[in-house]
PDB file of N, CA, C, O and CB in Angstrom:
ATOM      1  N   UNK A   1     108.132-224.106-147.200  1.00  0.00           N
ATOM      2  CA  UNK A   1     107.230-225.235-147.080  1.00  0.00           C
ATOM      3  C   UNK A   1     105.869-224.861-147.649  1.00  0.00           C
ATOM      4  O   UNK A   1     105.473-223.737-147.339  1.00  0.00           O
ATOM      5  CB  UNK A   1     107.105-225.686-145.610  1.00  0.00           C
ATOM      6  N   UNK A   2     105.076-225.605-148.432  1.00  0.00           N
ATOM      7  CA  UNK A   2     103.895-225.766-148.462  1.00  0.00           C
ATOM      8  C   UNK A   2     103.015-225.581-147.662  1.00  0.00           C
ATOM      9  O   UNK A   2     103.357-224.990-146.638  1.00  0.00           O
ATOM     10  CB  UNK A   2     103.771-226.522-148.701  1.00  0.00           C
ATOM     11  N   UNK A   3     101.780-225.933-147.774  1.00  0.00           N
ATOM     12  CA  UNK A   3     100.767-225.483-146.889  1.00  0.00           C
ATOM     13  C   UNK A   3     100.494-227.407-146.828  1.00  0.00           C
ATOM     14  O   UNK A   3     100.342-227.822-145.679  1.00  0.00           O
ATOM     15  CB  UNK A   3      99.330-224.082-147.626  1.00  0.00           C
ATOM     16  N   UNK A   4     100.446-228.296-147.746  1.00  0.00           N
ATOM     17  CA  UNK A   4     100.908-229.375-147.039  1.00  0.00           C
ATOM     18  C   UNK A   4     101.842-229.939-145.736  1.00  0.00           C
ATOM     19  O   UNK A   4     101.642-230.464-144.640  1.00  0.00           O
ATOM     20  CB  UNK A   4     101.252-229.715-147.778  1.00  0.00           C
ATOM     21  N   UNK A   5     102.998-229.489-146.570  1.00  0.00           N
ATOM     22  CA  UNK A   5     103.790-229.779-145.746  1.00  0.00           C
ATOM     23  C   UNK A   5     103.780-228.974-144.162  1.00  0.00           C
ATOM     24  O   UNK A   5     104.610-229.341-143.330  1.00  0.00           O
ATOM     25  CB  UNK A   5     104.900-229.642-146.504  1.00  0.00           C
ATOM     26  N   UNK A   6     103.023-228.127-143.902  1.00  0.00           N
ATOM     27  CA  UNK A   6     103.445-227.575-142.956  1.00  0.00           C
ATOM     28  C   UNK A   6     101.903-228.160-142.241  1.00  0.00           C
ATOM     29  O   UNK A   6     101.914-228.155-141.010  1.00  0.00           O
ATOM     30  CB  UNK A   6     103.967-225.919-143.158  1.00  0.00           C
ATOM     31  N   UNK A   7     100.826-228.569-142.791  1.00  0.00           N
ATOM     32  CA  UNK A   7     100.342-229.446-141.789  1.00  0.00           C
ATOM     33  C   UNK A   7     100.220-230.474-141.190  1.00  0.00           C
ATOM     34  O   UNK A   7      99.610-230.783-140.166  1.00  0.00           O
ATOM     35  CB  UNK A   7      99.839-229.485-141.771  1.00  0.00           C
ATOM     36  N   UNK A   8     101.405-231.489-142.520  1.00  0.00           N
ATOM     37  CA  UNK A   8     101.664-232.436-141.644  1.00  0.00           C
ATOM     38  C   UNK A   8     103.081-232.334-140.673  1.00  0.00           C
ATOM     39  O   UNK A   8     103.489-233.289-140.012  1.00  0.00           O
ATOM     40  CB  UNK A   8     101.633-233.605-142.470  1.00  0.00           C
ATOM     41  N   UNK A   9     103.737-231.012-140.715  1.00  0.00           N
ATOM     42  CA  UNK A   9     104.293-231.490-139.884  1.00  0.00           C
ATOM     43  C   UNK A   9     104.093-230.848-138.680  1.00  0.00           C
ATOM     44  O   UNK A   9     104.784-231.276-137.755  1.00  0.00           O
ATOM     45  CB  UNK A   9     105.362-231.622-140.215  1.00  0.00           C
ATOM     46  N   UNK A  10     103.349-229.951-138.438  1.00  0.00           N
ATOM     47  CA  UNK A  10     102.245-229.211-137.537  1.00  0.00           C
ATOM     48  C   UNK A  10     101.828-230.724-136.331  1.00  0.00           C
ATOM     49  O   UNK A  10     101.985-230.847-135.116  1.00  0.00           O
ATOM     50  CB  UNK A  10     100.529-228.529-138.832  1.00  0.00           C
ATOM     51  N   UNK A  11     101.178-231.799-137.544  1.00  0.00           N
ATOM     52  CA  UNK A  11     100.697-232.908-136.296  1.00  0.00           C
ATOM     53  C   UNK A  11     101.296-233.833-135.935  1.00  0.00           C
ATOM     54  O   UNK A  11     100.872-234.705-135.176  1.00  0.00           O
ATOM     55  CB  UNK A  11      99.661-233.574-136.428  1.00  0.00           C
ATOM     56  N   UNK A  12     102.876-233.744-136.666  1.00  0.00           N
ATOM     57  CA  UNK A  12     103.925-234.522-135.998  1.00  0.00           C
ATOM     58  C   UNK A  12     104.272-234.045-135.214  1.00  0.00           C
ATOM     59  O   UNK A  12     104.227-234.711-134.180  1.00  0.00           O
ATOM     60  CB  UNK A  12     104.874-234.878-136.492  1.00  0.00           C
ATOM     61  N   UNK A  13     104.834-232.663-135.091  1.00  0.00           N
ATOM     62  CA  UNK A  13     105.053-232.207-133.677  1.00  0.00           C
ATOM     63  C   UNK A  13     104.266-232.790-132.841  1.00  0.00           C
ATOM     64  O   UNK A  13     104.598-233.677-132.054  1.00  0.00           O
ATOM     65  CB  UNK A  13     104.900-230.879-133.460  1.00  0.00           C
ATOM     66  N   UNK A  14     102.259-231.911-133.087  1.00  0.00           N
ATOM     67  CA  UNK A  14     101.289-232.257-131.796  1.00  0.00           C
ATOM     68  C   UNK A  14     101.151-233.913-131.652  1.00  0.00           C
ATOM     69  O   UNK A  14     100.524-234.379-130.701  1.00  0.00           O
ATOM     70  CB  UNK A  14      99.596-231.536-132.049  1.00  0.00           C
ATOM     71  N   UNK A  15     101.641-234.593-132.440  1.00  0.00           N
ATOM     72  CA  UNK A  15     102.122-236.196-131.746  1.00  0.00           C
ATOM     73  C   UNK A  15     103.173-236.704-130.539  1.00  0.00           C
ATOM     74  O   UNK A  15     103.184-237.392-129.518  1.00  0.00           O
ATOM     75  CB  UNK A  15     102.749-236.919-132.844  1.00  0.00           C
ATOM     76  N   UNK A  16     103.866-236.051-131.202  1.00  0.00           N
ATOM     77  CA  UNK A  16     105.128-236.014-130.411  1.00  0.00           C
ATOM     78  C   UNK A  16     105.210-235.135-128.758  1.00  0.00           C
ATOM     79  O   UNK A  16     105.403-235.513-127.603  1.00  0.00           O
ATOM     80  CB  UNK A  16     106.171-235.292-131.500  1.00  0.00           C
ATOM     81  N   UNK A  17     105.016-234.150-129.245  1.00  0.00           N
ATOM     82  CA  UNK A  17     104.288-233.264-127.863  1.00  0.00           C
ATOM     83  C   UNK A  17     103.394-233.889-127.065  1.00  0.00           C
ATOM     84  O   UNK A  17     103.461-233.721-125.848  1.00  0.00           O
ATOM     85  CB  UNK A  17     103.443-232.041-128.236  1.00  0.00           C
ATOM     86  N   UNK A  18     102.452-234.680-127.616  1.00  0.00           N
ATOM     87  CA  UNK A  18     101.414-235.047-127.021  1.00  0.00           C
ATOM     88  C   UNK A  18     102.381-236.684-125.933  1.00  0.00           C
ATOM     89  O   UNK A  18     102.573-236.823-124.725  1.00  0.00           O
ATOM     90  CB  UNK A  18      99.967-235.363-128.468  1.00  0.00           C
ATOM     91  N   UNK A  19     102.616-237.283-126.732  1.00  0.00           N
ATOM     92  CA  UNK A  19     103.577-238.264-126.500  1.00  0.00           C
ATOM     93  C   UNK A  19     104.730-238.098-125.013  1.00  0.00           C
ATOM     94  O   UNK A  19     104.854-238.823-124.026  1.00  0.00           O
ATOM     95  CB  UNK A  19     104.372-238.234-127.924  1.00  0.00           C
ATOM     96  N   UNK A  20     105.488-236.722-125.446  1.00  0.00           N
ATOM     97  CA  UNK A  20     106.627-236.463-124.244  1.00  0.00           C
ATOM     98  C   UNK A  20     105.610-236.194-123.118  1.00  0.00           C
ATOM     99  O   UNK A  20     105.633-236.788-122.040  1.00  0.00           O
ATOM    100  CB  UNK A  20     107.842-235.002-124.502  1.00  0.00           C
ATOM    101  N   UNK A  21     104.800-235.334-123.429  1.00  0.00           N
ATOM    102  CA  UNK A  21     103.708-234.721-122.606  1.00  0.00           C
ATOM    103  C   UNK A  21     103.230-235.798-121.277  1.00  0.00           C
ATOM    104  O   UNK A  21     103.181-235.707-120.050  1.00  0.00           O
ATOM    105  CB  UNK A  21     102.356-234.408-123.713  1.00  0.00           C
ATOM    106  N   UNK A  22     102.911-236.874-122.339  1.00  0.00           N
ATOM    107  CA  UNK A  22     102.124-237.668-121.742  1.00  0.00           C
ATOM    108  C   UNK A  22     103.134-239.091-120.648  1.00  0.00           C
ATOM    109  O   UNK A  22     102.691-239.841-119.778  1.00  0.00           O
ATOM    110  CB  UNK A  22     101.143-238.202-123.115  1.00  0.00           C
ATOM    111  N   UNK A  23     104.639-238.951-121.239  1.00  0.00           N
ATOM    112  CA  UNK A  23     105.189-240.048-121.192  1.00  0.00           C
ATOM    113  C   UNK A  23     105.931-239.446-119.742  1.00  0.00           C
ATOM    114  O   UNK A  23     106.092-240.111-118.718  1.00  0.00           O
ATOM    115  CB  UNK A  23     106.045-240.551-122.616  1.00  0.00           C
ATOM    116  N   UNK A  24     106.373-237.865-119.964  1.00  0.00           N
ATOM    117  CA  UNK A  24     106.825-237.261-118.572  1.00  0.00           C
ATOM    118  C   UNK A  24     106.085-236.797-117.271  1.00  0.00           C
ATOM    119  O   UNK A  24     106.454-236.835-116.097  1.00  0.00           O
ATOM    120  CB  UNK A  24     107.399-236.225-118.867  1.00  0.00           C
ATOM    121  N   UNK A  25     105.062-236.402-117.778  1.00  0.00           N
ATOM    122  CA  UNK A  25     103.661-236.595-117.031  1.00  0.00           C
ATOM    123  C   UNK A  25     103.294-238.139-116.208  1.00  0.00           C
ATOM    124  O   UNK A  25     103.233-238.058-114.981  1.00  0.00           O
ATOM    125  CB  UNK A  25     102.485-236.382-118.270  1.00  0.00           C
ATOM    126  N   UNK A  26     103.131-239.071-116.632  1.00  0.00           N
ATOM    127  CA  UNK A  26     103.519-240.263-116.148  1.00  0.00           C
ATOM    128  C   UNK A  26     104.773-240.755-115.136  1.00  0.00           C
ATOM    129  O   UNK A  26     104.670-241.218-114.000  1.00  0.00           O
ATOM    130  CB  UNK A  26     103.625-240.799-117.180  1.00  0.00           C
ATOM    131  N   UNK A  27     105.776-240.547-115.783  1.00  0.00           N
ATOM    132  CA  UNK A  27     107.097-240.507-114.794  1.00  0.00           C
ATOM    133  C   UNK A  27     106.873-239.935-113.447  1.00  0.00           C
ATOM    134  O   UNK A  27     107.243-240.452-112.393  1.00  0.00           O
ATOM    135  CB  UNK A  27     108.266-239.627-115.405  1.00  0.00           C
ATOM    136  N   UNK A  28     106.308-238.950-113.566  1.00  0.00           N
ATOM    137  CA  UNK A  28     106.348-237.437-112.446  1.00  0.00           C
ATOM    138  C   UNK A  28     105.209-237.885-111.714  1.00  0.00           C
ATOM    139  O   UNK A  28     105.237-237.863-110.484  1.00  0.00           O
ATOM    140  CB  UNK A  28     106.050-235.575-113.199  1.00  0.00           C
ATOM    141  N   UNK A  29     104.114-238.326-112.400  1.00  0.00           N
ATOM    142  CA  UNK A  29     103.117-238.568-110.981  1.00  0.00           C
ATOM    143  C   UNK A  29     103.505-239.755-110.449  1.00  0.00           C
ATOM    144  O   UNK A  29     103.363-239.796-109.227  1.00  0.00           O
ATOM    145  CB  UNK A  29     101.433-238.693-111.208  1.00  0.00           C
ATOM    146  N   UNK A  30     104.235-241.374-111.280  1.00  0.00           N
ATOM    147  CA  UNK A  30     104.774-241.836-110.545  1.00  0.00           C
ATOM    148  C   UNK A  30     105.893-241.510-109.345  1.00  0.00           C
ATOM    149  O   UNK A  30     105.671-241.817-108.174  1.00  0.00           O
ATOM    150  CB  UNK A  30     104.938-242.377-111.179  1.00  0.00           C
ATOM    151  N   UNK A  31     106.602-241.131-109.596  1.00  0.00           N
ATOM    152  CA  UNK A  31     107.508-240.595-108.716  1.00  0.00           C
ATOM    153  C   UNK A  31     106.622-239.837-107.599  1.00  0.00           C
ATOM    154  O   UNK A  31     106.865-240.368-106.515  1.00  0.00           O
ATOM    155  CB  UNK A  31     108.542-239.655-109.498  1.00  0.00           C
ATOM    156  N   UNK A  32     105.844-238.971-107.486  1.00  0.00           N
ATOM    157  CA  UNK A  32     105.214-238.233-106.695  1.00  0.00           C
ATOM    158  C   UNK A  32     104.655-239.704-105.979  1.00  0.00           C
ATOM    159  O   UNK A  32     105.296-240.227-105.067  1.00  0.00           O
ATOM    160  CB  UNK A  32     104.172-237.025-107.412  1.00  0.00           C
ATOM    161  N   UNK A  33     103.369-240.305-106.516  1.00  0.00           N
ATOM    162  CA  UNK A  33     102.626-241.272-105.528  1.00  0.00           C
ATOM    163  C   UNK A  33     103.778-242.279-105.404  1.00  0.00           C
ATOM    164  O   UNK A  33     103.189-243.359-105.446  1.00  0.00           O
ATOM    165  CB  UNK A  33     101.072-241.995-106.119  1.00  0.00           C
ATOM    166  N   UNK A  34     105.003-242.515-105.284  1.00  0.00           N
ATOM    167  CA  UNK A  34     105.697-243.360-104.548  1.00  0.00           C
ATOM    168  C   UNK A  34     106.164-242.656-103.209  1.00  0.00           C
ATOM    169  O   UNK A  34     106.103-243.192-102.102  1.00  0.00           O
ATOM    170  CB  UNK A  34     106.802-243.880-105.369  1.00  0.00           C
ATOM    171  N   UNK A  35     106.613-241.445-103.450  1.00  0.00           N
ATOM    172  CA  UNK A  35     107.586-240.385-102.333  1.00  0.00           C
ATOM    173  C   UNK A  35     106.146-240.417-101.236  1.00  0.00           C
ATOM    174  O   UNK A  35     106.248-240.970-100.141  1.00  0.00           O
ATOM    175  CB  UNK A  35     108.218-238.207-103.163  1.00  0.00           C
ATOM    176  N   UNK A  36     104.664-239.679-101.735  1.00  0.00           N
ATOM    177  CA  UNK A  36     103.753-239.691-100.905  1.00  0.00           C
ATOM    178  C   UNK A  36     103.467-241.055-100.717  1.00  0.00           C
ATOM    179  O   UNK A  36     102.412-241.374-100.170  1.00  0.00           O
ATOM    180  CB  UNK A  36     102.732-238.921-101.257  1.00  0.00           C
ATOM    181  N   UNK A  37     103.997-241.609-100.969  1.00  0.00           N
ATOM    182  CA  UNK A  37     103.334-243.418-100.549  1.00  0.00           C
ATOM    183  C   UNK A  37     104.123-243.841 -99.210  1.00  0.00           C
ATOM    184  O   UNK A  37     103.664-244.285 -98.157  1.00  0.00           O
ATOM    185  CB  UNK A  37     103.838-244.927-102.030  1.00  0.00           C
ATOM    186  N   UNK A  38     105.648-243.524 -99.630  1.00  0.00           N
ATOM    187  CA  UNK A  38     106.717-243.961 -99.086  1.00  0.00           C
ATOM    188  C   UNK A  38     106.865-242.615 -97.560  1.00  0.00           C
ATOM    189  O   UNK A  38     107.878-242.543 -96.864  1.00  0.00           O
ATOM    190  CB  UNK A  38     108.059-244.033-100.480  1.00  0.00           C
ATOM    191  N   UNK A  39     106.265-242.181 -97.464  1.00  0.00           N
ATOM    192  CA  UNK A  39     106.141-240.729 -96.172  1.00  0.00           C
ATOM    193  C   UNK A  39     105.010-241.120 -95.596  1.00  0.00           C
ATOM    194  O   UNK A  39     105.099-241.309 -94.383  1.00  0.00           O
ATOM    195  CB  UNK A  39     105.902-238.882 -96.735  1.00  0.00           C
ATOM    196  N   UNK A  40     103.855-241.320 -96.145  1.00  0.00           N
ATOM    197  CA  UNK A  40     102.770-241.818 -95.160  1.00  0.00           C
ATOM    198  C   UNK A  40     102.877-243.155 -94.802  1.00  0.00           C
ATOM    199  O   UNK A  40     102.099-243.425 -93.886  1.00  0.00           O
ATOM    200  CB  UNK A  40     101.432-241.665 -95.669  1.00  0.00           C
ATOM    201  N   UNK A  41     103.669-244.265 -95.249  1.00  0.00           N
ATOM    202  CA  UNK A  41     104.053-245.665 -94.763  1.00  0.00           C
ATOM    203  C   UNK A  41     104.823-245.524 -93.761  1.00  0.00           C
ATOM    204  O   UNK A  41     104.819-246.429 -92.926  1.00  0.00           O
ATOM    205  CB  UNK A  41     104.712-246.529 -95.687  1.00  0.00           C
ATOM    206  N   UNK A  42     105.819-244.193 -93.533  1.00  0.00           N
ATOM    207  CA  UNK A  42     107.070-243.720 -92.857  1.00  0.00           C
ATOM    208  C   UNK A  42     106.020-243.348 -91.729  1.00  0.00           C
ATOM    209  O   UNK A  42     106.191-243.987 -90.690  1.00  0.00           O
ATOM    210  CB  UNK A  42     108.185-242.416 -93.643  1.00  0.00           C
ATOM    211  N   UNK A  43     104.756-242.263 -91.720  1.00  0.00           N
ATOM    212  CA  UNK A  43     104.336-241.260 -91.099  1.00  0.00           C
ATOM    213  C   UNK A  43     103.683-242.541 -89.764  1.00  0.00           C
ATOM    214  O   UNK A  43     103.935-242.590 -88.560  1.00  0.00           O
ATOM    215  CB  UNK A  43     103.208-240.089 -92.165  1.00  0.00           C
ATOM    216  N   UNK A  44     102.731-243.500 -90.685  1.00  0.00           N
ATOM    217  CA  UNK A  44     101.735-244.462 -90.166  1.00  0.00           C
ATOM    218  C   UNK A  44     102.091-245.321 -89.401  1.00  0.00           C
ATOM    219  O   UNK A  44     101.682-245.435 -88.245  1.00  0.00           O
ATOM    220  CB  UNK A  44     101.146-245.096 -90.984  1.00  0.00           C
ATOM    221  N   UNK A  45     103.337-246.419 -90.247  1.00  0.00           N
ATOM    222  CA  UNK A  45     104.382-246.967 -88.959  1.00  0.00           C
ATOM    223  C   UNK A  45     104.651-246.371 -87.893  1.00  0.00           C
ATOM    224  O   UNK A  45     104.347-246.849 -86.800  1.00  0.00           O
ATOM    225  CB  UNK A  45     105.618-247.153 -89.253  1.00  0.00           C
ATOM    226  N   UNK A  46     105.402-244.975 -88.065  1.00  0.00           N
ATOM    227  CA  UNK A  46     105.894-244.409 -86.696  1.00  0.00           C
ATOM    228  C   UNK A  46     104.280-244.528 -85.464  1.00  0.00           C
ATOM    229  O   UNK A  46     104.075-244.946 -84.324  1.00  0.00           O
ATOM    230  CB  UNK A  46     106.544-242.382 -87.082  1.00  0.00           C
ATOM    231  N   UNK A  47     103.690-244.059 -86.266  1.00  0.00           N
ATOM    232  CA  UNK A  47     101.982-244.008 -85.199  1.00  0.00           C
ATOM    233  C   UNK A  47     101.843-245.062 -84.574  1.00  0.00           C
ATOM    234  O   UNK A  47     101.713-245.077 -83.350  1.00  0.00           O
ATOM    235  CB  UNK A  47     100.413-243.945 -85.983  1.00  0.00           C
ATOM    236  N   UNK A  48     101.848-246.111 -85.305  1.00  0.00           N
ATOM    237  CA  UNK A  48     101.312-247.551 -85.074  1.00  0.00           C
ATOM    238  C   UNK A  48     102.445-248.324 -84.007  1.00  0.00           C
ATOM    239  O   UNK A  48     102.085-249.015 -83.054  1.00  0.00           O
ATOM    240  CB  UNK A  48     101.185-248.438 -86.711  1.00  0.00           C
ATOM    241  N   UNK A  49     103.587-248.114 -84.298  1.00  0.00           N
ATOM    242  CA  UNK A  49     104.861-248.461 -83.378  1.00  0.00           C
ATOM    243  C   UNK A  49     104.849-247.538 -82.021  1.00  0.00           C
ATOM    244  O   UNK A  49     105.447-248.241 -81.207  1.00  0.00           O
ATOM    245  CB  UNK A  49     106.361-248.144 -84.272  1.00  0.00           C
ATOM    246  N   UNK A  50     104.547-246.563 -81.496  1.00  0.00           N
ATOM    247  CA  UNK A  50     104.036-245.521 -80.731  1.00  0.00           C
ATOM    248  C   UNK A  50     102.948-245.976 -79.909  1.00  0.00           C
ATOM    249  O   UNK A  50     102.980-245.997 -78.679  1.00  0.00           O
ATOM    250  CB  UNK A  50     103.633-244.441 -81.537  1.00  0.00           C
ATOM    251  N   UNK A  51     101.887-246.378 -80.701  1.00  0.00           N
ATOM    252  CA  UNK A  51     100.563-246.852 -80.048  1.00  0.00           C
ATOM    253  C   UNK A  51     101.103-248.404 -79.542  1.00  0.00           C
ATOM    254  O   UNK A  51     100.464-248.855 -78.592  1.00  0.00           O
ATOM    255  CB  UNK A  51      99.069-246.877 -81.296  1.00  0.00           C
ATOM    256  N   UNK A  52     101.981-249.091 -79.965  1.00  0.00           N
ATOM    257  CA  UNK A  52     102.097-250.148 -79.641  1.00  0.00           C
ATOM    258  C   UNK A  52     102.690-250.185 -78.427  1.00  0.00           C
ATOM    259  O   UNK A  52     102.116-250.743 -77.492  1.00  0.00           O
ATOM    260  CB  UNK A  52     102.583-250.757 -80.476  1.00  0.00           C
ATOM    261  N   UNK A  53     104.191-249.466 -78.240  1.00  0.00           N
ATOM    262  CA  UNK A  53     104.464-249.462 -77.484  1.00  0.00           C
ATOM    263  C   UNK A  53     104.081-249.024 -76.286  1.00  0.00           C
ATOM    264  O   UNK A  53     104.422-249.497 -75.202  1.00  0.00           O
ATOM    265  CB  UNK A  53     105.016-249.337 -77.772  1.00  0.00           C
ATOM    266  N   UNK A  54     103.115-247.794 -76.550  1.00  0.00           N
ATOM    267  CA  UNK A  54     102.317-247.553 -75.502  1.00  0.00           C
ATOM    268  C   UNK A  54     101.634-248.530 -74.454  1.00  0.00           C
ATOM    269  O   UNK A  54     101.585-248.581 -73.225  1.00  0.00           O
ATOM    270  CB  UNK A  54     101.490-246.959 -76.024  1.00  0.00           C
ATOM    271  N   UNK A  55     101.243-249.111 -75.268  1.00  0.00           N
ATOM    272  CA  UNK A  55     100.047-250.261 -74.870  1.00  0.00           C
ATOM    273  C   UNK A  55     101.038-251.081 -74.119  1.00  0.00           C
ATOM    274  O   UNK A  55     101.043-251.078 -72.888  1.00  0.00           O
ATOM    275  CB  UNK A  55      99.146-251.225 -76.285  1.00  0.00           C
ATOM    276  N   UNK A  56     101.852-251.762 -74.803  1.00  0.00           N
ATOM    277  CA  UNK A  56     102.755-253.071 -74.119  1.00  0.00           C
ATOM    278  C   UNK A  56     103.301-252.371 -72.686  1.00  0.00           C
ATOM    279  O   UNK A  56     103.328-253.001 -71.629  1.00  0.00           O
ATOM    280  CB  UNK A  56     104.344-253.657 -75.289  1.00  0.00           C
ATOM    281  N   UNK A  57     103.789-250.780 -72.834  1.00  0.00           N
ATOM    282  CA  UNK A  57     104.467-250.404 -71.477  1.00  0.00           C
ATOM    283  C   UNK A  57     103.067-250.738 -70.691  1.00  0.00           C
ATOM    284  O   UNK A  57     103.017-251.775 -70.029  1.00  0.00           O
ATOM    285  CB  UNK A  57     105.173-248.592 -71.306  1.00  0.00           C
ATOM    286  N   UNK A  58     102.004-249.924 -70.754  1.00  0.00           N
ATOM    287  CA  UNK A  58     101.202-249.703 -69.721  1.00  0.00           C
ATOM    288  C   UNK A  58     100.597-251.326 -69.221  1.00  0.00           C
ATOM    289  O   UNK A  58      99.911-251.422 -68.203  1.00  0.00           O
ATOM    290  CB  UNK A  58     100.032-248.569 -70.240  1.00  0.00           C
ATOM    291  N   UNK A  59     100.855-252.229 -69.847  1.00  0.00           N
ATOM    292  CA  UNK A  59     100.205-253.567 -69.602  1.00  0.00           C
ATOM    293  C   UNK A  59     101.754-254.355 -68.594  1.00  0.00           C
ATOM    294  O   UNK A  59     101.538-255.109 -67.645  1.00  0.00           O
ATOM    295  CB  UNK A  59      99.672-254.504 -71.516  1.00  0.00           C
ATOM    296  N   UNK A  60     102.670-254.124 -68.878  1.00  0.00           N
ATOM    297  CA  UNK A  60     104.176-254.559 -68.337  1.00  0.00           C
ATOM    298  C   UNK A  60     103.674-253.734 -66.603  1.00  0.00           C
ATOM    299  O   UNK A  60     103.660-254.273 -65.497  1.00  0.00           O
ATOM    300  CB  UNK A  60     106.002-253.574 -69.565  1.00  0.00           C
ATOM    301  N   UNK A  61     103.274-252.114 -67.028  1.00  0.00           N
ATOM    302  CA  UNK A  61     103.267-251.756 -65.881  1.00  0.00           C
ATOM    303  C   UNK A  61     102.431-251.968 -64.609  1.00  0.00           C
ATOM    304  O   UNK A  61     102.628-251.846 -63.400  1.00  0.00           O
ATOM    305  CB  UNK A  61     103.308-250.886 -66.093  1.00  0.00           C
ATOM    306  N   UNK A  62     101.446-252.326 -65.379  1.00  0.00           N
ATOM    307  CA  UNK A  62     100.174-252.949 -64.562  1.00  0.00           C
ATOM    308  C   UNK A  62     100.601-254.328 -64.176  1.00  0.00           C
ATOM    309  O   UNK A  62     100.823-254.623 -63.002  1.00  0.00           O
ATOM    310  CB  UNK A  62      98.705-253.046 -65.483  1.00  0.00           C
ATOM    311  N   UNK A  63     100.691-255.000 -64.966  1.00  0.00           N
ATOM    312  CA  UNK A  63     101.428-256.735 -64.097  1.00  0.00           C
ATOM    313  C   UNK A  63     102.374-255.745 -62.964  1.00  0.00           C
ATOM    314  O   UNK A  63     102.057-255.570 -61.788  1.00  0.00           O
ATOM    315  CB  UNK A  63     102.982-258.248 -65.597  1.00  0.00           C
ATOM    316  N   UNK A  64     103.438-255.239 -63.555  1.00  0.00           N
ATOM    317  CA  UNK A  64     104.501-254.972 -62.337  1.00  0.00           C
ATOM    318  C   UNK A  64     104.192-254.718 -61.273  1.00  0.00           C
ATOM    319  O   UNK A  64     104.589-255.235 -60.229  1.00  0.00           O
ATOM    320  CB  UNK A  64     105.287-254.079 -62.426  1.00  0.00           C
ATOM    321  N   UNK A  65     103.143-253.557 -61.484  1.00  0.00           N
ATOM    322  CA  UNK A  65     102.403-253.229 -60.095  1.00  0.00           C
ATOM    323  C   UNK A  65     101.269-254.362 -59.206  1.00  0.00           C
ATOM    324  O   UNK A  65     100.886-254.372 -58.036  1.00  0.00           O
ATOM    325  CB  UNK A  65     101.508-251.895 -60.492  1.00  0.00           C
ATOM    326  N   UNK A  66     101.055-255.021 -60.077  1.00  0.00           N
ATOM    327  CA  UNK A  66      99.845-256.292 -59.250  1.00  0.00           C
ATOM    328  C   UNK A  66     101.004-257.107 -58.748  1.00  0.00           C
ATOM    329  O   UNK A  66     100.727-257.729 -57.722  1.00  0.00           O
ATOM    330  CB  UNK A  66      98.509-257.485 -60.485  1.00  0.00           C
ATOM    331  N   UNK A  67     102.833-257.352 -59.419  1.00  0.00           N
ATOM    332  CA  UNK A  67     102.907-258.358 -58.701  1.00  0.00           C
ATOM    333  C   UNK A  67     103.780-257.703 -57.286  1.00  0.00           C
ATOM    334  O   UNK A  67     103.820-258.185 -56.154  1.00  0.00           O
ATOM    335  CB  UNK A  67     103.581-259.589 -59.599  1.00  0.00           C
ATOM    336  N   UNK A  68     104.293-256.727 -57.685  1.00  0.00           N
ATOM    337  CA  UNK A  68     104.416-256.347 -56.280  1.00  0.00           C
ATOM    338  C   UNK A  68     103.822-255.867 -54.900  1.00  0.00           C
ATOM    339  O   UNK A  68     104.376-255.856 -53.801  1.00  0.00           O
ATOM    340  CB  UNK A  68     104.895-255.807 -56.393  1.00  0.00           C
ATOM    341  N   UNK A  69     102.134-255.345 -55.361  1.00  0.00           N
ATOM    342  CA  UNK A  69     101.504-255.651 -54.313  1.00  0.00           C
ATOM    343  C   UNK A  69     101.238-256.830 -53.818  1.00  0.00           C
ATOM    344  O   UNK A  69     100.602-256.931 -52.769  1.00  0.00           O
ATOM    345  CB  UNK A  69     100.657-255.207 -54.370  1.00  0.00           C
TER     346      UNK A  69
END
């Protein structure tokens, strides 16, 4: 090859590289902020369903106890 030819194809590669680079890079942090999306929606519900139920027992338990005194 030339000294042409070997720089253009020098920046077809760094196109292309740049390209997969950029296109798998993308994939991967999607995938990542869905999994961390989808674990702290998992993590937060469980909290929030926890605190809820908390609350509803201790309010059930308090009527129970006022109506049986």
């Amino acid at each position: 090859m030339n000294d042409l030819e070997n720089i253009i194809s020098d920046q077809v590669w760094e196109q292309v590289g740049n390209q997969v680079c950029n296109q798998v890079g993308n994939q991967v942090e999607e995938q990542v902020w869905a999994q961390v999306d989808s674990q702290v929606w998992e993590q937060d519900s469980d909290q929030v369903w926890e605190q809820v139920r908390d609350q509803v027992w201790d309010q059930v338990s308090d009527q129970a106890e006022e109506t049986i005194k």
